[in-house]
C-alpha positions in Angstrom: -9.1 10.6 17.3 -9.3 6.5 16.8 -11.6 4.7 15.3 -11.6 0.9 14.5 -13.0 -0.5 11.5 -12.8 -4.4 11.0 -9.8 -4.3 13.8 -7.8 -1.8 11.9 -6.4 1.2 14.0 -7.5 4.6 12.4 -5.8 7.3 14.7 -5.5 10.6 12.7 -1.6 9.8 11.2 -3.6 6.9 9.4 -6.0 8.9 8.2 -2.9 11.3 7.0 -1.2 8.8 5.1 -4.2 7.4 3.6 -5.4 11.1 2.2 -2.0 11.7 1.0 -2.0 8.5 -1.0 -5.3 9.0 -2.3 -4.7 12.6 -3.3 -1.0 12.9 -4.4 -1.1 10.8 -7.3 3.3 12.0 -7.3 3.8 10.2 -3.5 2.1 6.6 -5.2 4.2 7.3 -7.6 7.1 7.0 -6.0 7.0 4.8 -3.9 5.9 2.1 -6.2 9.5 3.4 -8.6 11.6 3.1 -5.9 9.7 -0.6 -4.9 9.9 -1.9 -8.5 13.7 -0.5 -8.7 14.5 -2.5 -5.6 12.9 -5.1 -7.0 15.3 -5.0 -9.7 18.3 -4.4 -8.3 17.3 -7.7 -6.2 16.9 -9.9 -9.2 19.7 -8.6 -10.9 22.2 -8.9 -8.2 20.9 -12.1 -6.7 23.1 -14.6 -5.3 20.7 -16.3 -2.8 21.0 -19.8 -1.9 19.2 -19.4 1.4 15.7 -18.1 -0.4 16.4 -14.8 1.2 16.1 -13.2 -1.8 13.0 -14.5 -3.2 11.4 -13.8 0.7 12.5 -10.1 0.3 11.0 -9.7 -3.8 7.5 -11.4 -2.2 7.4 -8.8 0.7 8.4 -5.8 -1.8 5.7 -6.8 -4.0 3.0 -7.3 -1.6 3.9 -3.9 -0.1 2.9 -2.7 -3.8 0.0 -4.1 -4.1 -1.0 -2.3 -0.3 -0.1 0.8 -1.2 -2.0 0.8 -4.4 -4.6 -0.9 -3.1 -4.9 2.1 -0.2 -4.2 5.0 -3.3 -6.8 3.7 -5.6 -9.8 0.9 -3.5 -10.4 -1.4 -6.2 -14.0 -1.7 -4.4 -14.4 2.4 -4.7 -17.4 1.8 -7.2 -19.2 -0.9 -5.5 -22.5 0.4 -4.2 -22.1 -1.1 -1.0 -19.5 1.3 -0.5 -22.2 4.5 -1.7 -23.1 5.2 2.1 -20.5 5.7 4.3 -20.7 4.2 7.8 -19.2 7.0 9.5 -18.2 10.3 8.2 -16.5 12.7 10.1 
């Protein structure tokens, strides 16, 4: 199975993922701790005069914000969003 939507890929291991994110509340979980303790570890030990540091804490934290973002649409309530496109 594959379907686009907006020029995203959804091929059945996306639509895996996504499901587990939205139903595991424990996986989210998880995987925004071990971001956020990364993210400390980062700071803390940070001795970066080439800005590699700071370019890894922007990516880490952007990852967060996708994962949560995929776990919990912030648009879920939107009425738009009421009658699904496609539903299979």
């Amino acid at each position: 199975m594959r379907i686009e939507v907006g020029g995203a890929q959804i091929t059945s291991a996306v639509v895996e993922v996504i499901d587990m994110l939205q139903n595991d509340p424990d996986l989210l979980k998880g995987y925004v701790q071990a971001i956020d303790e990364a993210t400390r570890m980062q700071i803390l030990e940070c001795d970066d005069p080439d800005g590699i540091a700071m370019e890894r804490l922007r990516r880490l934290q952007h990852l967060r914000r996708d994962l949560i973002t995929i776990a919990m649409p912030p648009d879920e309530s939107d009425e738009a969003n009421d009658i699904p496109a496609a539903q299979l």
